[in-house]
Each structure stands twice: as C-alpha cells, then as structure tokens.
C-alpha positions in Angstrom: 99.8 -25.5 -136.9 101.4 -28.2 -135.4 101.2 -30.3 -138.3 103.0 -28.0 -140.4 105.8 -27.5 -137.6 106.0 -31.6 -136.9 106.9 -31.5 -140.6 109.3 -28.6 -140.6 111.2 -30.2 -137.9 111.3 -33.7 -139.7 113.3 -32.1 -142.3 116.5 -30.4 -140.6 116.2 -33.6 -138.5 116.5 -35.6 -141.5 118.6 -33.5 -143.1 121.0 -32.4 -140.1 120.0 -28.7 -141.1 120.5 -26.4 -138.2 117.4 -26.6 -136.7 115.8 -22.9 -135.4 114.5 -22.4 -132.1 110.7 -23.8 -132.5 109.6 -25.1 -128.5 108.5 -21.7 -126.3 109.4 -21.9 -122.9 105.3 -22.6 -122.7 106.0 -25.7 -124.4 108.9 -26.5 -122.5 107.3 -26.7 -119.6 104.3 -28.7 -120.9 106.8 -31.4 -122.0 108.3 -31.5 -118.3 104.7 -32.0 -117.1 104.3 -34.9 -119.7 106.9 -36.9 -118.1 105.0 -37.7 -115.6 103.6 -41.1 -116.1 101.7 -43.9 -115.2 104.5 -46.7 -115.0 106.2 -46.3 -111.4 109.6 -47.3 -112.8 109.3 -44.5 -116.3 108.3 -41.7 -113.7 111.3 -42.5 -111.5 114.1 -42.1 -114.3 111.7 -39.3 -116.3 111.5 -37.5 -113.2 115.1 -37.2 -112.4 116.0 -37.0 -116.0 114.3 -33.6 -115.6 116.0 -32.8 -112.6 119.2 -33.5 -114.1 119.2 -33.2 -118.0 116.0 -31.0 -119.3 117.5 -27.9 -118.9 120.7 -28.6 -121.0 118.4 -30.6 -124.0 118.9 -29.2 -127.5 115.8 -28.5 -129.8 116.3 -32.1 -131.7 115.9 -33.7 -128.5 113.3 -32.1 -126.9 111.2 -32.8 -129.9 112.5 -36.4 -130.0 111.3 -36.6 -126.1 108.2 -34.8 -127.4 107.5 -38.0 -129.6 108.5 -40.9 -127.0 106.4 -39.4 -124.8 103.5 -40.2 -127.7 104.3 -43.9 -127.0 103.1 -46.5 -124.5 104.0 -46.3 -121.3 105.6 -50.3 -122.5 106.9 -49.3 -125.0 108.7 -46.1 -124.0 110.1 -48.3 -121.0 111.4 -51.3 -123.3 113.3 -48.0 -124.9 114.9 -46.2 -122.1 115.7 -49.8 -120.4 117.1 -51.2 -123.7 114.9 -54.0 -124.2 114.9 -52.3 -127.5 117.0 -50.3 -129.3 116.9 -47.8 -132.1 119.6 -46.9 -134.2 120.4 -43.9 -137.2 118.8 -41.0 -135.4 121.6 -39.6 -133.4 119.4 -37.1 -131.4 117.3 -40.0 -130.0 120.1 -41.8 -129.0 121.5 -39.1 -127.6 118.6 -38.5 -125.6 118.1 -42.0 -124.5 121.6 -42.2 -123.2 120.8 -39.4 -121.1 117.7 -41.1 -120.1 119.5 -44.3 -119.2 122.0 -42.7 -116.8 118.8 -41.5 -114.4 119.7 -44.3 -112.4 116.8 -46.0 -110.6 
C-alpha cells in the first residue's frame, strides 16, 4: 500500500497535478512524532517548526518532510542549515525555508 501511494504522489509532484488529500490525520500526527530526533541542534528547529509551521503545511510538503525525515540525522541537518542545497522541487524548498526560519 504504501508503495503504490509513494508512487501516486511522485507523479502530481512531478507533474504539478493537484495533488488529493492522501496523509490522515493518523499520519499526521506520526510525522510530528518523527521529528523528534537524535541531533540536539535538528530537534530544536524540528521541534519549533512544529510548533509554528506543521499545522499550515500543504500535502506536497508534508510528504516532502515525510522523506527528509528518511535521511540521516547529517544529512538532514547539512539541508535545513544550508550546507547543501537542493534546487527544482519547489515544495522542498518551500519546506526547507520554513524549516530554516525555526531560529535556533
């Protein structure tokens, strides 16, 4: 099942379809707990990026926060402190703004 809707939503985020309302409020609130990580530093900004921003996220970015949280605690960090940067996928950047102004 989640295969099938991890491909689903790759296309109308690819395709800038309008994307239907996929993430329960079961889900939701599964992701929140997610944020909680390992890396003092991530858990500060994740945790007020909840506080602050979760509520008003759109299904493209919860299901781009749904991914970063797949990543490394290193790697997620390099992102949200831009060490890194990513480009073309205007939902993560959108997201990662966000994240960034959870000011430490």
């Amino acid at each position: 099942m989640a295969s099938v809707k991890n491909l689903v939503l790759k296309i109308f985020l690819n395709k800038q379809l309008p994307m239907p309302l996929l993430m329960t409020d079961t889900e939701k609130k599964r992701l929140a707990w997610r944020c909680r990580r390992g890396m003092l530093e991530l858990d500060i900004v994740l945790q007020k990026f909840i506080n602050n921003h979760f509520a008003s996220l759109s299904e493209p970015e919860l299901v781009q926060l749904d991914a970063l949280l797949d990543y490394p605690d290193n790697d997620f960090w390099d992102l949200v402190s831009t060490r890194k940067e990513v480009s073309g996928n205007k939902y993560l950047i959108s997201l990662l703004t966000k994240l960034r102004s959870a000011d430490i």
